[in-house]
BARONU-271479 format. One record per residue (C-alpha): x, y negated, z negated. Coordinates in pm, whole numbers. Each point is the difference from the previous one (the first is absolute). Layout:
N
SITE, xx, yy, zz
SITE, X, Y, Z .
...
//
This chain:
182
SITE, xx, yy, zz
SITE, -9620, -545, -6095 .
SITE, 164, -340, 7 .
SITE, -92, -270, 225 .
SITE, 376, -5, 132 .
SITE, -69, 406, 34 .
SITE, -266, -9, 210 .
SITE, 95, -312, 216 .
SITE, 340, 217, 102 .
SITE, -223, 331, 66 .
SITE, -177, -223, 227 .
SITE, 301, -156, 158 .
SITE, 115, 330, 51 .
SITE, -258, 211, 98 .
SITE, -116, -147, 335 .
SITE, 363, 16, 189 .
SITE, -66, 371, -151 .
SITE, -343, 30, 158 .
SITE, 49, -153, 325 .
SITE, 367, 267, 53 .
SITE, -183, 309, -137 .
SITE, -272, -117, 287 .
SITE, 235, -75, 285 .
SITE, 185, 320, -77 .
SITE, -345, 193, 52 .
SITE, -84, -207, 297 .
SITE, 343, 107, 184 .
SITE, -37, 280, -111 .
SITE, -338, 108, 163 .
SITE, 93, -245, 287 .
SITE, 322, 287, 51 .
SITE, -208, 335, -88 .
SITE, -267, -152, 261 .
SITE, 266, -6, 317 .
SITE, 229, 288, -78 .
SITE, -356, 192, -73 .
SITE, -247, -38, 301 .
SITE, -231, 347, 40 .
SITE, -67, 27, 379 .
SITE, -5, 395, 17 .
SITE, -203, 304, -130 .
SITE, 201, 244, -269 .
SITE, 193, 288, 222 .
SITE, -187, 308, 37 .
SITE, -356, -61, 122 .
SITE, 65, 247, 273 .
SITE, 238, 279, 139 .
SITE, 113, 180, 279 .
SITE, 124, 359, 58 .
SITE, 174, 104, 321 .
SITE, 183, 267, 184 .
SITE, 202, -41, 263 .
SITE, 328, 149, 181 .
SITE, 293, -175, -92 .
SITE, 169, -241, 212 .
SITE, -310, -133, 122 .
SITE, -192, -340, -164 .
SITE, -308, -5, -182 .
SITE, -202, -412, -64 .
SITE, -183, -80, -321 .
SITE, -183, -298, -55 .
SITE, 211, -32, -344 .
SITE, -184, -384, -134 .
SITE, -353, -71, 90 .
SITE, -170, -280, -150 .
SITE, -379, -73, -32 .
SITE, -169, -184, 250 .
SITE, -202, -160, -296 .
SITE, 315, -145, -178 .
SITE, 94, -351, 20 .
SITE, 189, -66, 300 .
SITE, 378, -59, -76 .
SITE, 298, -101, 246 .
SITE, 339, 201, -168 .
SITE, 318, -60, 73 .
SITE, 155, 355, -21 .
SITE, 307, 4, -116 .
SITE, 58, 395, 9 .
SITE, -227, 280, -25 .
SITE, 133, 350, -127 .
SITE, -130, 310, -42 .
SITE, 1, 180, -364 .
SITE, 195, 347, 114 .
SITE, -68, 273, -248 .
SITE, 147, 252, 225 .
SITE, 235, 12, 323 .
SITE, 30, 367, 39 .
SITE, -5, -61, 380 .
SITE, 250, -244, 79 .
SITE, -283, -274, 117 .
SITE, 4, -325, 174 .
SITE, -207, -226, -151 .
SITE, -90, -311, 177 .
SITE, -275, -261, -91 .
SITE, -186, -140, 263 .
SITE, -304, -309, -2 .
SITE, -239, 100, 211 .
SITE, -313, -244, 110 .
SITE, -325, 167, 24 .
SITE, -108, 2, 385 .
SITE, -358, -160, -63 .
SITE, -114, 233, 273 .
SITE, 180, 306, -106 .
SITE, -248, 319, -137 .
SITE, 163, 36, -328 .
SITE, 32, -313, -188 .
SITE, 328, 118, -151 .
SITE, 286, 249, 17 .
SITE, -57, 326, -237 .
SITE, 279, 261, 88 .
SITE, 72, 94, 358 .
SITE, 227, 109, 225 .
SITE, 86, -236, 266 .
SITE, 44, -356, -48 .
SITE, -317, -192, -64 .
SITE, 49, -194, 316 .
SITE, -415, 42, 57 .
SITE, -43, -154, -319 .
SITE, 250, -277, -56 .
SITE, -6, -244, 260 .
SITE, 324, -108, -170 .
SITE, 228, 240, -181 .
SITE, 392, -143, -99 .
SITE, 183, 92, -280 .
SITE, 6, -166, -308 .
SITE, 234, -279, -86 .
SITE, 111, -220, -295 .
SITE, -221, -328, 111 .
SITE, -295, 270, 171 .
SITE, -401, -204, -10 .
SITE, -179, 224, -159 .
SITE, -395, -77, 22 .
SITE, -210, 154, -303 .
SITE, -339, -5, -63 .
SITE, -321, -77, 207 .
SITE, 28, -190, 353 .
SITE, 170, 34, 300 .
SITE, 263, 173, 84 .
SITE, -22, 251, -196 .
SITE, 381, 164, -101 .
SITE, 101, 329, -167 .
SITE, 356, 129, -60 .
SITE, 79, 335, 143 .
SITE, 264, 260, -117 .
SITE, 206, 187, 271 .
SITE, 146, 307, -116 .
SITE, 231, 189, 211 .
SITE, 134, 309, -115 .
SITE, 391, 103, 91 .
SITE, -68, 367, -152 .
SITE, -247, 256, -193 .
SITE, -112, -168, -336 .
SITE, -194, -204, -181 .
SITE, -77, -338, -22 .
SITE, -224, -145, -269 .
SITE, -63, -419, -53 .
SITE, -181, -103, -248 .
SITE, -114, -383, 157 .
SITE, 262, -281, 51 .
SITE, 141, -309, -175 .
SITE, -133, -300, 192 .
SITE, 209, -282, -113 .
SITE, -182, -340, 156 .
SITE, -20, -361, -39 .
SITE, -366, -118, 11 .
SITE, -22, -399, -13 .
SITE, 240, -116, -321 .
SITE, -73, 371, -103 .
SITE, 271, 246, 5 .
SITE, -66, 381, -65 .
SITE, 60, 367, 11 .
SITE, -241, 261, 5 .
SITE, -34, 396, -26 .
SITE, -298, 78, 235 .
SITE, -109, 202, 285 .
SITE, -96, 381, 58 .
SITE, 183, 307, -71 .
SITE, 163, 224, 243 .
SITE, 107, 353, -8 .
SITE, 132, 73, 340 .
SITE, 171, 378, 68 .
SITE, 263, 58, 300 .
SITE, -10, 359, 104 .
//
């Protein structure tokens, strides 16, 4: 190779280097915010239920553990994965804040509303705190499901779109439900 060869690799090489580098550098940089992982996979635990219909039924639908890093969200919707509406349901998302002095430390499935747990319990919002993780308060969502006739009803999590920091996210999470209307 030449002299005049090599001195125009050179030349042209770095400007190569330093855009193939800033092209992987955005590129992680936007993977890293549209990509944050605050939430277990859905599925770690299920409910069944029977109940008559036109009556309302609570599930604590996102739990997260109290050893996880604590996290601040910004909801900006929650929505349950509906594999089945036989039944007409209602289904509202609520946040409920664990009472510290409640006896359960979270909402399984029950039949009134968890006012005994939840020393706080609104629905869900776009622009809902959320607090994850270890600490105090500690938060869960809860799924009401209120049946309009006999069916069935089955969810398989929800879709937790959130904004945590410069992060922005959605994830698939939470328990399953199978709840019957008789």
């Amino acid at each position: 190779m030449g002299s005049t060869t090599l001195h125009w690799v050179r030349r042209r090489a770095w400007p190569l280097a330093l855009v193939t580098a800033l092209l992987i550098g955005v590129g992680s940089a936007g993977w890293w915010a549209t990509h944050p992982d605050v939430f277990d996979d859905a599925g770690g635990y299920g409910f069944r239920s029977e109940r008559d219909s036109g009556r309302t039924m609570y599930f604590g639908i996102v739990t997260t553990s109290l050893h996880d890093e604590r996290r601040d969200l910004e909801l900006r919707s929650v929505r349950p994965v509906v594999r089945a509406n036989t039944a007409d349901a209602e289904l509202t998302v609520y946040l409920c804040e664990i009472d510290p002095d409640a006896r359960f430390g979270s909402v399984m499935a029950q039949r009134v509303p968890p006012t005994k747990t939840c020393s706080t319990f609104e629905p869900v919002t776009e622009g809902t705190r959320f607090l994850t993780g270890k600490g105090s308060p500690h938060q869960q969502l809860v799924l009401e499901v209120r049946t309009t006739r006999r069916g069935v009803v089955k969810v398989k999590g929800a879709e937790v779109s959130y904004r945590d920091g410069l992060r922005r996210g959605t994830e698939l999470t939470g328990g399953y439900l199978t709840h019957r209307a008789r």
